[in-house]
C-alpha positions as a Markdown table, in Angstrom:
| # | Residue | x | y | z |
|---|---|---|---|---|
| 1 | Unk | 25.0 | 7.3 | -31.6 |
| 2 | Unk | 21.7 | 5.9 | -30.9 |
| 3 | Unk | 19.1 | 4.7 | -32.9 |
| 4 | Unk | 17.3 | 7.8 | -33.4 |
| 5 | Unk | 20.3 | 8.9 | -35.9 |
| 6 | Unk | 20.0 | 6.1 | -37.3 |
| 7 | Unk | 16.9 | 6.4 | -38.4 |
| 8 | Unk | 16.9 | 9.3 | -39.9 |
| 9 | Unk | 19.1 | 8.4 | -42.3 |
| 10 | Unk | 17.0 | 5.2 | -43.6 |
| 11 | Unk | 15.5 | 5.5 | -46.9 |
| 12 | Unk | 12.2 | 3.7 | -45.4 |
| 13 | Unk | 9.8 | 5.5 | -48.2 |
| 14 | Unk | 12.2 | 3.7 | -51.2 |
| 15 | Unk | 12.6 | 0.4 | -49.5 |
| 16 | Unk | 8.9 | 0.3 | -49.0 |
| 17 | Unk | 8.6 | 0.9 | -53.0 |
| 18 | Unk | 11.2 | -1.7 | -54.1 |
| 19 | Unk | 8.9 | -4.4 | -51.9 |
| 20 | Unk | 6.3 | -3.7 | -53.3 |
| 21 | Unk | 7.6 | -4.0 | -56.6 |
| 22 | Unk | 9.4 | -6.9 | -55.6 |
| 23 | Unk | 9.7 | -10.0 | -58.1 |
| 24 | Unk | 8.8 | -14.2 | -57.0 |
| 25 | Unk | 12.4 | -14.4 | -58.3 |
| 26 | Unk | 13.4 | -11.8 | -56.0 |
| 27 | Unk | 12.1 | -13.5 | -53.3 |
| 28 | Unk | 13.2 | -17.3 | -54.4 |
| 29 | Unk | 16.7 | -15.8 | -54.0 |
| 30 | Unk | 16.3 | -14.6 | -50.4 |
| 31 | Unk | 14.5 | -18.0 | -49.4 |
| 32 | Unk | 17.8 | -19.9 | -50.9 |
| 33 | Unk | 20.3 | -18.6 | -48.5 |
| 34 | Unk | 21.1 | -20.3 | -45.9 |
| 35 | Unk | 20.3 | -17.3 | -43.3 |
| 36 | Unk | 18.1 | -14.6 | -44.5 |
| 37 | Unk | 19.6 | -10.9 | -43.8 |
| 38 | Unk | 18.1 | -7.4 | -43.5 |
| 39 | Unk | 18.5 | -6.8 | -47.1 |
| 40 | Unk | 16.3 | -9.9 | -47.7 |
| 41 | Unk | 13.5 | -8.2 | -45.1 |
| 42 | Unk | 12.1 | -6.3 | -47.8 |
| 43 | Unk | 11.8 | -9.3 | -50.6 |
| 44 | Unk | 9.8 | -11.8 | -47.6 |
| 45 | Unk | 7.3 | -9.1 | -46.8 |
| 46 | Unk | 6.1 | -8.0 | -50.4 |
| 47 | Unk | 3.1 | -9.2 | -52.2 |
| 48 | Unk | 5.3 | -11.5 | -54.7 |
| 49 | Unk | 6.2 | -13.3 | -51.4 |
| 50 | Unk | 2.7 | -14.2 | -51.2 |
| 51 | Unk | 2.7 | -17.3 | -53.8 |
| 52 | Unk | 5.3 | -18.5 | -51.5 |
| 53 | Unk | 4.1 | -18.4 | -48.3 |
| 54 | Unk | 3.8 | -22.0 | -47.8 |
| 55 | Unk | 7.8 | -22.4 | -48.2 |
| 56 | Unk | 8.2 | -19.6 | -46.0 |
| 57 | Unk | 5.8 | -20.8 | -43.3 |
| 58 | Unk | 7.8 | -24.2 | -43.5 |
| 59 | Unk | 11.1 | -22.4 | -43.2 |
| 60 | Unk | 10.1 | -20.6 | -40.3 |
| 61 | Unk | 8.9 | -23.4 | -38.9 |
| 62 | Unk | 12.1 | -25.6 | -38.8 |
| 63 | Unk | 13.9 | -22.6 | -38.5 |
| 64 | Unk | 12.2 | -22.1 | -34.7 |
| 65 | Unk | 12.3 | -25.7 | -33.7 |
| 66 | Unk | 15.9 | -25.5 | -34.2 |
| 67 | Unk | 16.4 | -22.3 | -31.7 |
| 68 | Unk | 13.7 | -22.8 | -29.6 |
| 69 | Unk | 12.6 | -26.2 | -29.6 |
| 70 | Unk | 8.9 | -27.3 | -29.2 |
| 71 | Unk | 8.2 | -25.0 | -25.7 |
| 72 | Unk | 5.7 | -21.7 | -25.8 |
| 73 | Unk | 6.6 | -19.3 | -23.0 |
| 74 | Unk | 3.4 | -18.0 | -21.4 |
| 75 | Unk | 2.9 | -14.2 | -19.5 |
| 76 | Unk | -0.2 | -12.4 | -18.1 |
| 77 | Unk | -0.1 | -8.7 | -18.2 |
| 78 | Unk | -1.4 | -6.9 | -15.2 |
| 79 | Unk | -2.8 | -3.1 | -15.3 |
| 80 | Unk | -1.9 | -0.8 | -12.7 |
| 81 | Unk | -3.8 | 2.4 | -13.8 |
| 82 | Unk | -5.6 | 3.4 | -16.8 |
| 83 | Unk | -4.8 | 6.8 | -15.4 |
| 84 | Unk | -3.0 | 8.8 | -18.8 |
| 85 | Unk | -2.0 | 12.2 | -19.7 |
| 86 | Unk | -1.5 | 11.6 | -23.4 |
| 87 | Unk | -4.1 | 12.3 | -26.7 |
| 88 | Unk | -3.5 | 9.7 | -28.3 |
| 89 | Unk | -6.7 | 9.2 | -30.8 |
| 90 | Unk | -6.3 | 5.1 | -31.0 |
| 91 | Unk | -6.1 | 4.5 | -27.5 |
| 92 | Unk | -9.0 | 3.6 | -24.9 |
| 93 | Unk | -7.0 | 5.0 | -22.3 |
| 94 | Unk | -6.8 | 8.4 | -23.8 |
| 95 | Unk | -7.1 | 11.8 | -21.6 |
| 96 | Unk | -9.7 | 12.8 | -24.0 |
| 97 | Unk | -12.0 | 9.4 | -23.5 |
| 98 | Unk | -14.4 | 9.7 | -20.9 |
| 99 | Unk | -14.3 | 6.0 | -19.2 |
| 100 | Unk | -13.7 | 4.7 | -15.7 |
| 101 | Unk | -10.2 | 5.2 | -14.1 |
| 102 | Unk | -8.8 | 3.5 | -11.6 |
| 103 | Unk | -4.5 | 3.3 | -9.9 |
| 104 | Unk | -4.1 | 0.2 | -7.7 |
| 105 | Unk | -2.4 | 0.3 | -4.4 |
| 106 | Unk | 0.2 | -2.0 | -4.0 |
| 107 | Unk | -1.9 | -4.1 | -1.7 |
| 108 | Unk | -4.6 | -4.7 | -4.6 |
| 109 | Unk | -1.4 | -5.6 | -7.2 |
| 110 | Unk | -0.2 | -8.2 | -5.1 |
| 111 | Unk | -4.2 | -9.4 | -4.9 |
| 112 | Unk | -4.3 | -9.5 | -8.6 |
| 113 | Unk | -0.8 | -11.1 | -8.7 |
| 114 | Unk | -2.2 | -14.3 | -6.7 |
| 115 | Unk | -4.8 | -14.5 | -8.4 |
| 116 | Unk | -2.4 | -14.1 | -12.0 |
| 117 | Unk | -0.2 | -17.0 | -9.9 |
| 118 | Unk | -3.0 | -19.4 | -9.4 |
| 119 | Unk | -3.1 | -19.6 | -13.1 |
| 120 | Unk | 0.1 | -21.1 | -13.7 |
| 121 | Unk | 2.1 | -18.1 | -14.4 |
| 122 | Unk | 5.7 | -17.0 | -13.2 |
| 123 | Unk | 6.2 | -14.0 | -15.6 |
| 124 | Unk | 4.4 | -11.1 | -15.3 |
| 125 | Unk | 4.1 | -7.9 | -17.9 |
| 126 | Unk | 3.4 | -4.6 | -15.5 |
| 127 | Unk | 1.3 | -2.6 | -17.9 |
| 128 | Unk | 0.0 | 1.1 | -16.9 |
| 129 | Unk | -1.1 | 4.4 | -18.3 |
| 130 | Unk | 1.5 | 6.9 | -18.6 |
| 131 | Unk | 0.9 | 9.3 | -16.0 |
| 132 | Unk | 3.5 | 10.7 | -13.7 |
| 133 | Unk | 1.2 | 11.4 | -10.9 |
| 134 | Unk | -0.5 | 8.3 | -10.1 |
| 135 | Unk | 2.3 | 5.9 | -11.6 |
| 136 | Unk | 6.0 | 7.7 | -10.5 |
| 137 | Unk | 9.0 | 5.2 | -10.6 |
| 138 | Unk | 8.9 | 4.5 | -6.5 |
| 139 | Unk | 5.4 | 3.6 | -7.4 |
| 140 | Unk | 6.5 | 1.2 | -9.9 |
| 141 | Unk | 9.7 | -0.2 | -8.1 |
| 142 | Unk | 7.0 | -0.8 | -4.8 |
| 143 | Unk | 4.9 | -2.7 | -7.2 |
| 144 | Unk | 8.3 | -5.2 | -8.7 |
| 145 | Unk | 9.5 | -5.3 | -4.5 |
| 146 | Unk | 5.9 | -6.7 | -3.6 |
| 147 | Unk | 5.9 | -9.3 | -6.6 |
| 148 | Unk | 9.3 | -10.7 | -7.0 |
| 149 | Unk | 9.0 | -13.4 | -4.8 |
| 150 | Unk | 6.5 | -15.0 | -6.7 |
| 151 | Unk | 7.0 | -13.8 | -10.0 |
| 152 | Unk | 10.9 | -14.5 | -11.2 |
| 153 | Unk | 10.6 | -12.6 | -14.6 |
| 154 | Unk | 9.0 | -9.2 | -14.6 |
| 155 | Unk | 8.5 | -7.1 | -17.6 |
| 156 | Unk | 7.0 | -3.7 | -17.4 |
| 157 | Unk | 5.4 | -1.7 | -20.6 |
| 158 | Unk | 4.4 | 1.8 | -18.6 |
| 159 | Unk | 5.6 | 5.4 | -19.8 |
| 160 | Unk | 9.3 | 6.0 | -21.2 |
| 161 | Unk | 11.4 | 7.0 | -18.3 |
| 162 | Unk | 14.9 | 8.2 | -17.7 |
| 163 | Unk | 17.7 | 5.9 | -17.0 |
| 164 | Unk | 18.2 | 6.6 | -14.0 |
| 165 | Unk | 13.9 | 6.2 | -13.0 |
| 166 | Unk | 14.8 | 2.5 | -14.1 |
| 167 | Unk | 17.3 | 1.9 | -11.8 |
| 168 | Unk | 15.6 | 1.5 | -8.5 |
| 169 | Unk | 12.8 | -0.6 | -10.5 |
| 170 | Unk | 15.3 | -3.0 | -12.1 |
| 171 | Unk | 17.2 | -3.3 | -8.3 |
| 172 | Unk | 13.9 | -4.0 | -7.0 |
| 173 | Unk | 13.6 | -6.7 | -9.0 |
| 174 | Unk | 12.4 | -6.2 | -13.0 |
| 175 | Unk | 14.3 | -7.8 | -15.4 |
| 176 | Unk | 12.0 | -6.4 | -18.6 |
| 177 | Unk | 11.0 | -3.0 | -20.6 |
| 178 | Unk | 8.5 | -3.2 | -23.5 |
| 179 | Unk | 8.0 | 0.2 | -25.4 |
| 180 | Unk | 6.0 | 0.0 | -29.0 |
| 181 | Unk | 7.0 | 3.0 | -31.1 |
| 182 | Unk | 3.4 | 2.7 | -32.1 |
| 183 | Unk | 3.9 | 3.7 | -35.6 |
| 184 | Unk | 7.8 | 4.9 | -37.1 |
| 185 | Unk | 6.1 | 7.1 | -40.0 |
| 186 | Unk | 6.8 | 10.3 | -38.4 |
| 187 | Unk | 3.8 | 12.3 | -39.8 |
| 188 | Unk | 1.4 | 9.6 | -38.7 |
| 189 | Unk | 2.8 | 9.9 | -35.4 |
| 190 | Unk | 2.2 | 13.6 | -34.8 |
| 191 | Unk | -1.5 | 13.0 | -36.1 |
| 192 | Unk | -2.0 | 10.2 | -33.6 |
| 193 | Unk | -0.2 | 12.0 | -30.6 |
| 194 | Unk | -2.4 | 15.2 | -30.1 |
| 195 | Unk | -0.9 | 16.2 | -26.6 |
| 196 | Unk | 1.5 | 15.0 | -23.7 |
| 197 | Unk | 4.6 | 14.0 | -23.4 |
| 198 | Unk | 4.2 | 10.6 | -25.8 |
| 199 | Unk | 4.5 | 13.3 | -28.8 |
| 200 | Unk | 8.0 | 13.6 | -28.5 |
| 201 | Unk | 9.1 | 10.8 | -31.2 |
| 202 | Unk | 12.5 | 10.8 | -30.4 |
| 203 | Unk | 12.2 | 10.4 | -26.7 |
| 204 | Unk | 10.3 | 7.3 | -26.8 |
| 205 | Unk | 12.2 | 5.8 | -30.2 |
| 206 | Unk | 15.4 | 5.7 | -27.6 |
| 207 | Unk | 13.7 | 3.8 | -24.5 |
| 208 | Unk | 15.1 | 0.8 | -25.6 |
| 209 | Unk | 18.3 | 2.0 | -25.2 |
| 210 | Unk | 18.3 | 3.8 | -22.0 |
| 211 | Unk | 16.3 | 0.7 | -20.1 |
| 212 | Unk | 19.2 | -1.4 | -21.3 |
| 213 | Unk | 21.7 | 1.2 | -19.5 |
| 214 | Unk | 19.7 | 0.8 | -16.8 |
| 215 | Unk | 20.4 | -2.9 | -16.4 |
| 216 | Unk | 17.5 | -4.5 | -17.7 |
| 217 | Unk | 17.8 | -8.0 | -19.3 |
| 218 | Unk | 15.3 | -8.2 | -21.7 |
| 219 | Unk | 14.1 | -5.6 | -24.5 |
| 220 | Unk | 10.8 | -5.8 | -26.3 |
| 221 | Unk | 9.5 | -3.9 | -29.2 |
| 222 | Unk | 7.3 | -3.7 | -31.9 |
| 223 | Unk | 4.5 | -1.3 | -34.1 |
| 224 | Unk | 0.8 | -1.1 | -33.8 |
| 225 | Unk | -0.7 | -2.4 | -37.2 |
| 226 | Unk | -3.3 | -0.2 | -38.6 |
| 227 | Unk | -1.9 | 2.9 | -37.6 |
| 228 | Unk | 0.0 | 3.3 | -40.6 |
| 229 | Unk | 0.8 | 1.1 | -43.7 |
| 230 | Unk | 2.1 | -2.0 | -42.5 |
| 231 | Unk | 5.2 | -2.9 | -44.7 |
| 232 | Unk | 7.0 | 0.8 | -43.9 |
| 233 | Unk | 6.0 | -0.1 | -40.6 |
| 234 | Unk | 7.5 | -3.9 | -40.2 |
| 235 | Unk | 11.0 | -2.2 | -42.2 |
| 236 | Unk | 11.1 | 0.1 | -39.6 |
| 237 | Unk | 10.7 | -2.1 | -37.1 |
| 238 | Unk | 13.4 | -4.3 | -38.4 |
| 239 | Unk | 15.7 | -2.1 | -38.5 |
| 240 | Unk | 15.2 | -1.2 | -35.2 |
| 241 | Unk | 15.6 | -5.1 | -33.9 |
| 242 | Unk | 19.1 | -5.0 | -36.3 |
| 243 | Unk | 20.6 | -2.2 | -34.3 |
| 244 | Unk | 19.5 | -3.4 | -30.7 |
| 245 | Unk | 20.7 | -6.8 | -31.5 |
| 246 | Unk | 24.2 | -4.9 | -32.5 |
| 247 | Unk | 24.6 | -2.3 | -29.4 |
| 248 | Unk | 22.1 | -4.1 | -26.9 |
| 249 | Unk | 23.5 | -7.5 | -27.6 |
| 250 | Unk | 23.8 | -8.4 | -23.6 |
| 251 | Unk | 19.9 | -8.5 | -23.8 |
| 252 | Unk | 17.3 | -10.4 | -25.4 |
| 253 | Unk | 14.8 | -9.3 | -27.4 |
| 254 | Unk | 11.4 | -9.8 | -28.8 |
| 255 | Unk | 8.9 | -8.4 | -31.6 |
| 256 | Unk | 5.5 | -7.9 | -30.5 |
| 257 | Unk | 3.3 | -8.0 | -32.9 |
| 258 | Unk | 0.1 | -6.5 | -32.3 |
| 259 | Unk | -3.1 | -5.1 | -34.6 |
| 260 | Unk | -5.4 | -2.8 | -33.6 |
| 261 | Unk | -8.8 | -4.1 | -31.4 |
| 262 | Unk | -12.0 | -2.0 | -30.7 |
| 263 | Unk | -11.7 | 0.1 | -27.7 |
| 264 | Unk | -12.9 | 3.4 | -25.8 |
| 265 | Unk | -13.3 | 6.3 | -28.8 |
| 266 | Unk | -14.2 | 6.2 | -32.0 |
| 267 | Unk | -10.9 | 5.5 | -33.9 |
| 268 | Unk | -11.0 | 3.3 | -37.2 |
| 269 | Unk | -7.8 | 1.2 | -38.2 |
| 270 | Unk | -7.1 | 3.0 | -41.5 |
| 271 | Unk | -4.9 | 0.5 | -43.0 |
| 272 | Unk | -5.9 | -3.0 | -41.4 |
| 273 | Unk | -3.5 | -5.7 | -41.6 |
| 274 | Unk | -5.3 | -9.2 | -42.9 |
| 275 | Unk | -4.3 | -12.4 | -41.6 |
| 276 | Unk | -2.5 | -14.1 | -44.5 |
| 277 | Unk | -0.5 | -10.7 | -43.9 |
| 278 | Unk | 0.2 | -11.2 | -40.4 |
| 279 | Unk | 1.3 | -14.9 | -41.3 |
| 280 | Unk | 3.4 | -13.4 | -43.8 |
| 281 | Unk | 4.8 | -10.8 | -41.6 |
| 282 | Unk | 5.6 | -13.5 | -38.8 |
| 283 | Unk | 7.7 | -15.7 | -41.2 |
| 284 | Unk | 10.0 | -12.7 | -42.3 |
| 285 | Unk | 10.8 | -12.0 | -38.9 |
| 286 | Unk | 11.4 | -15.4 | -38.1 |
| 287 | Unk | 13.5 | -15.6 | -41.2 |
| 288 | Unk | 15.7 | -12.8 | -41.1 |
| 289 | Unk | 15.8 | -12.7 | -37.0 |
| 290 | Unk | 16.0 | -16.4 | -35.9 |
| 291 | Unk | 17.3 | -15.9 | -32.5 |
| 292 | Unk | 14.5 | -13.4 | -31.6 |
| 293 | Unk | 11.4 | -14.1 | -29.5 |
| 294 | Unk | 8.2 | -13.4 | -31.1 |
| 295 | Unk | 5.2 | -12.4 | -29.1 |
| 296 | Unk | 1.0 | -12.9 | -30.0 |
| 297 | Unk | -0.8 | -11.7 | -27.4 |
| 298 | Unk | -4.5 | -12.0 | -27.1 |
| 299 | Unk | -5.7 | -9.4 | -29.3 |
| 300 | Unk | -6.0 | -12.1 | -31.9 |
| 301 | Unk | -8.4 | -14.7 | -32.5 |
| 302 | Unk | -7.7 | -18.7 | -30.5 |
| 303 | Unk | -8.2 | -20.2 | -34.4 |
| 304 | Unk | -5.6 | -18.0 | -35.7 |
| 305 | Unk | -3.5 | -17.9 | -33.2 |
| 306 | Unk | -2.6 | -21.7 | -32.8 |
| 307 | Unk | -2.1 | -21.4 | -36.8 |
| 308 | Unk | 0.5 | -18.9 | -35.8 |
| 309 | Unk | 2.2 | -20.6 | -33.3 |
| 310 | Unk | 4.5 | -23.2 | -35.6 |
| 311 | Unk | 5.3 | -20.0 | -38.3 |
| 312 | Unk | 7.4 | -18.7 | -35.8 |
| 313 | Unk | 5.9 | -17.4 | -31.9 |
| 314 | Unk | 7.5 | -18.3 | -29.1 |
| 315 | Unk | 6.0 | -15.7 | -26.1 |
| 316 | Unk | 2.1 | -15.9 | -25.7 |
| 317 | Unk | -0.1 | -14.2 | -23.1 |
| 318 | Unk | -3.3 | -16.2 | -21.8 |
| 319 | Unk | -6.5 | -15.6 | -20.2 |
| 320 | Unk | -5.6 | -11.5 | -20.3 |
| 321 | Unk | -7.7 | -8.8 | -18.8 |
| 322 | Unk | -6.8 | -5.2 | -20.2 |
| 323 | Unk | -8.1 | -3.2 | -16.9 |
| 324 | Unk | -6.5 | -2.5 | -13.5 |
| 325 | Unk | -8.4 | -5.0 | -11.3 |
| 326 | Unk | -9.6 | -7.4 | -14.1 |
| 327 | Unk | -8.9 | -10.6 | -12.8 |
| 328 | Unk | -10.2 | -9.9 | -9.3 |
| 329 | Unk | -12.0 | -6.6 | -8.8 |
| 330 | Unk | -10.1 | -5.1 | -6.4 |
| 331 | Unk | -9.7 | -1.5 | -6.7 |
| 332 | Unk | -13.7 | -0.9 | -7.8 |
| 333 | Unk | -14.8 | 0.9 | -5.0 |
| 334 | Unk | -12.3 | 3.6 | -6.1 |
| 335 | Unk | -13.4 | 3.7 | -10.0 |
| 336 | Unk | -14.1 | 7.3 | -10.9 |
| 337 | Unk | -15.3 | 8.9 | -14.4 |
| 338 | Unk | -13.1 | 11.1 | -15.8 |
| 339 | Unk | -13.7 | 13.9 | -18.7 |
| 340 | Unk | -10.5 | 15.2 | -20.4 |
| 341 | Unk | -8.6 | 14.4 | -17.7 |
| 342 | Unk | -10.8 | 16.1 | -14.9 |
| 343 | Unk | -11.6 | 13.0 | -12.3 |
| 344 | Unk | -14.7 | 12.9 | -11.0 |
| 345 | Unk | -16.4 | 11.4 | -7.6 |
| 346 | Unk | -16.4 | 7.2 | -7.0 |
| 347 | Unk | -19.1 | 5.3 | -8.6 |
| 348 | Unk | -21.5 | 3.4 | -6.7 |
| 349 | Unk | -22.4 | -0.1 | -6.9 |
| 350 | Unk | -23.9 | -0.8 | -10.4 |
| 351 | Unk | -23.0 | -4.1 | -12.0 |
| 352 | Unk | -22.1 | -7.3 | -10.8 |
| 353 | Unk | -17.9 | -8.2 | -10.3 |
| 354 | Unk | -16.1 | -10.3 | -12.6 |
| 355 | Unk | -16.0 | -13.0 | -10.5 |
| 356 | Unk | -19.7 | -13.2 | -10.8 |
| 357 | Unk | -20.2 | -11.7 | -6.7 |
| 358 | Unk | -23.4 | -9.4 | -6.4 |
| 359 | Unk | -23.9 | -6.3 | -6.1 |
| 360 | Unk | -20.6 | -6.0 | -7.6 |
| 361 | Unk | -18.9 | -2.3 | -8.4 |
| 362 | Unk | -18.3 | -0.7 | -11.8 |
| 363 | Unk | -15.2 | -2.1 | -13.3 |
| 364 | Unk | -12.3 | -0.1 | -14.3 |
| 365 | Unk | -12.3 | 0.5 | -18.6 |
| 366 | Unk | -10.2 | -1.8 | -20.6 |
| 367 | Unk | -7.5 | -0.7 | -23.1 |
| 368 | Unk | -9.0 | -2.6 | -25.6 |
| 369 | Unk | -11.4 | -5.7 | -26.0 |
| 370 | Unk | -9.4 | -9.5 | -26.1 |
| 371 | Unk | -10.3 | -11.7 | -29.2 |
| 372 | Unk | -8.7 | -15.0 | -27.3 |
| 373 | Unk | -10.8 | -15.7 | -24.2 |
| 374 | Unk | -10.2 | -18.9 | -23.9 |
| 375 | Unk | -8.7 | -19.7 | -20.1 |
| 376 | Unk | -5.0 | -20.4 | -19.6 |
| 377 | Unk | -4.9 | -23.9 | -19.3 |
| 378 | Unk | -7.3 | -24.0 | -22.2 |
| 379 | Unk | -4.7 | -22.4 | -23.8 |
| 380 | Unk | -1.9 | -24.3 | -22.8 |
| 381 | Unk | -4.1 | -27.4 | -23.6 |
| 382 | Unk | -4.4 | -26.4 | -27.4 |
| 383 | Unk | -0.6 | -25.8 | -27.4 |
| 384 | Unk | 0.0 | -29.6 | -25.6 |
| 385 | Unk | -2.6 | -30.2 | -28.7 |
| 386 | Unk | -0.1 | -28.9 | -31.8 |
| 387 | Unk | 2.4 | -30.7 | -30.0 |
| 388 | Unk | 4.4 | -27.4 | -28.2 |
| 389 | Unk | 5.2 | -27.9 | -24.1 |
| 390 | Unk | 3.5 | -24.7 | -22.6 |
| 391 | Unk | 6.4 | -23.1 | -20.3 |
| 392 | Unk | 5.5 | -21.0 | -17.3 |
| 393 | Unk | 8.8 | -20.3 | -15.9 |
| 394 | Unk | 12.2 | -20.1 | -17.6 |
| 395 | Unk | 14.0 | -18.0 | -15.4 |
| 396 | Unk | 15.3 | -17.6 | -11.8 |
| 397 | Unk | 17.3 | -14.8 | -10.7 |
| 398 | Unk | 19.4 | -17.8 | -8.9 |
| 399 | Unk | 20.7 | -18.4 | -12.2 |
| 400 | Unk | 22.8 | -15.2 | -11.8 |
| 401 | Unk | 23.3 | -14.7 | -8.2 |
C-alpha cells in the first residue's frame, strides 16, 4: 500500500470544515496533552487557535529546544538547469514562459559549489528543472560524484524519477530527495499542471516512497501556499508526514514550508497565506510532529524569519540564488531564450555579471525572486543574535562507513 491509497480515502474536505468550525475549548484540549496527535492537527490550525497563539508559540518553542537544542542547520541550494518540460502556470520555469535557459556542465557545478563552500556551507540542495534531456539521472549522479568530497550531505529536489534512476545517484554519493506535492487538492492540481509529465498526481505523490527504496537517508516534503486554500492543504500534508514517518521510519524527514514569491508569468497567489498564519501553521507542525525538521527558506522576509526561528525551524537556507550560475556566472555564455520550449541562439554580452565584472553576460532566469538577501554569515550572525549556534555540517558519511 502506498500513500497514494491512502489518500484517497481521507475525508480532507470534512476535516477542513470541522477546523474551521473548531472551538478555543477545542483547541485548549489539544494544547493540554502531553504530545499533540494527528487528530489534534486540525484543532492547532483553525482560526479559534488564533487567540492562542502565544501558548502555542511557547510550546513549540520548548518543545524544539528539547529535540533539537539551540543549533539551526544551514543549506544553499544550487540550480543546475532551468531547462523544463512541464506547464505549470505558477512556475518561472514553465515551458510556456519565455525567459533565459541555461544546463550547467559539471565543470561549472563544481565552480558554483566552491564558491557555495566558501560560504561556510557543507550541505548542498541540487535543484533543477524537470527535463529529461538536459538533466537524465547519469547527469545528476556526475553532478553528486564531482561534489561529495566537499559537500557531506547532498539533497537533490529535481524531477520524480524511478527507483531504480536513484540508485546510481544515491551510490554516487546523495543522501537527500525533496519533492513538494505542490498542492494535494486534486482539481487545483490539474488546473495548475497544463502539460508534461508533472500532471500525473499520483506519480509524483509516491516519490517519497520510491527515493526511500532507493536508499536515500533523508525525505523532505511539503505544499506550496497560495495554490490552494491553506488549511486543506497543511491536513494533507500532515497526513502525508504521519505515513512516512510510519513506513519510511529508517529516514528522516522534514516539512518545507514555502509561499508563493513573484516570478517569470503572470500568475497571482489566489489564496495567500498571512504571516500570523504561517506562525500558526509552524507551531502545529511542531506540536503534533516534534521529531521533524522544519525548513524556511529564503522566500520569506529576514524580520519574519528570525521570528520564526524559536516557533519551531530547524533547517534554513542562506544567501540563496534561484538560477543555474547565480553565485558565480559561469554558464552565461551559453544562456539562450527560449519560447514554448523552442531554444533559441546564445545571447550576447548585455549586462554586467553578478559578481559586479564588466561587460558581464545575460544571466540565466530565476525560479522566483528571494525576500532574505541578507549574506550567510549575516544570517548566521542574527541566529548567534537570538541565541541559536548556526550549524554548517552535521553529517559525515564516516559516521556509517
Amino acid at each position: 500500500m502506498s500513500f497514494v491509497n491512502e489518500f484517497k480515502t481521507l475525508p480532507l474536505a470534512a476535516l477542513r470544515q470541522r477546523s474551521l468550525a473548531a472551538s478555543a475549548s477545542l483547541v485548549r484540549r489539544s494544547l493540554a496533552k502531553p504530545q499533540a496527535g494527528l487528530a489534534d492537527f486540525g484543532w492547532l490550525i483553525s482560526p479559534a487557535a488564533q487567540d492562542c497563539l502565544a501558548e502555542m508559540g511557547a510550546r513549540a518553542h520548548a518543545l524544539t529546544q528539547q529535540r533539537f537544542g539551540k543549533v539551526i542547520r544551514l543549506f544553499a541550494p544550487l540550480y543546475l538547469s532551468n531547462e523544463c518540460v512541464n506547464t505549470c502556470r505558477y512556475c518561472g520555469f514553465s515551458r510556456e514562459n519565455a525567459i533565459h535557459r541555461v544546463t550547467l556542465s559539471v565543470e561549472e557545478v563544481r565552480q558554483e559549489a566552491q564558491a557555495i563552500t566558501r560560504q561556510g556551507f557543507r550541505h548542498i540542495l541540487l535543484v533543477a528543472g524537470e527535463h529529461p534531456k538536459y538533466v537524465p539521472p547519469g547527469y545528476l549522479a556526475d553532478c553528486v560524484r564531482a561534489l561529495h568530497a566537499e559537500f557531506p550531505s547532498i539533497s537533490l529536489e529535481v524531477a520524480p524519477l524511478e527507483t531504480e534512476d536513484y540508485r546510481p545517484v544515491v551510490a554516487a554519493g546523495a543522501d537527500g530527495l525533496v519533492v513538494y506535492q505542490e498542492t494535494y487538492d486534486h482539481e487545483r492540481y490539474a488546473e495548475l499542471h497544463v502539460a508534461g509529465p508533472k500532471k500525473d498526481f499520483d506519480w509524483r505523490m509516491e516519490t517519497p516512497e520510491r527515493g526511500y527504496a532507493a536508499g536515500f537517508r533523508r525525505l523532505g516534503i511539503g505544499a506550496l501556499y497560495g495554490l490552494g486554500e491553506w488549511r486543506y492543504e497543511a491536513l494533507a500534508l500532515a497526513a502525508h508526514a504521519h505515513y512516512l514517518l510510519r513506513h519510511c521510519w529508517q529516514a528522516q524527514l522534514t516539512i518545507s514550508l514555502p509561499r508563493m514569491r513573484p516570478h517569470a508569468g503572470a500568475f497571482e497567489p489566489a489564496r495567500p497565506m498571512s504571516d500570523r498564519e504561517l506562525a500558526q501553521l509552524v507551531c502545529a507542525f511542531r506540536l503534533v510532529f516534534p521529531d521533524v525538521g522544519l525548513v524556511l527558506s529564503t522566500r520569506e522576509r529576514p524580520v519574519l524569519r528570525d521570528g520564526l526561528v524559536p516557533l519551531g525551524i530547524t533547517l534554513i537556507s542562506a544567501g540563496s540564488h534561484t538560477e543555474p550560475g547565480g553565485y558565480t556566472g559561469v554558464g552565461s555564455a551559453k544562456v539562450h531564450l527560449t519560447l514554448r520550449g523552442q531554444p533559441g541562439p546564445a545571447i550576447a554580452a548585455t549586462t554586467a555579471g553578478p559578481t559586479g565584472n564588466s561587460p558581464g553576460l545575460t544571466q540565466a532566469t530565476e525560479q522566483f525572486h528571494i525576500a532574505d538577501e541578507r549574506s550567510p554569515a549575516d544570517v548566521a550572525r542574527a541566529l548567534r543574535g537570538l541565541g541559536y549556534e548556526p550549524v554548517w555540517k552535521d553529517w559525515d558519511a564516516a559516521l556509517t562507513a
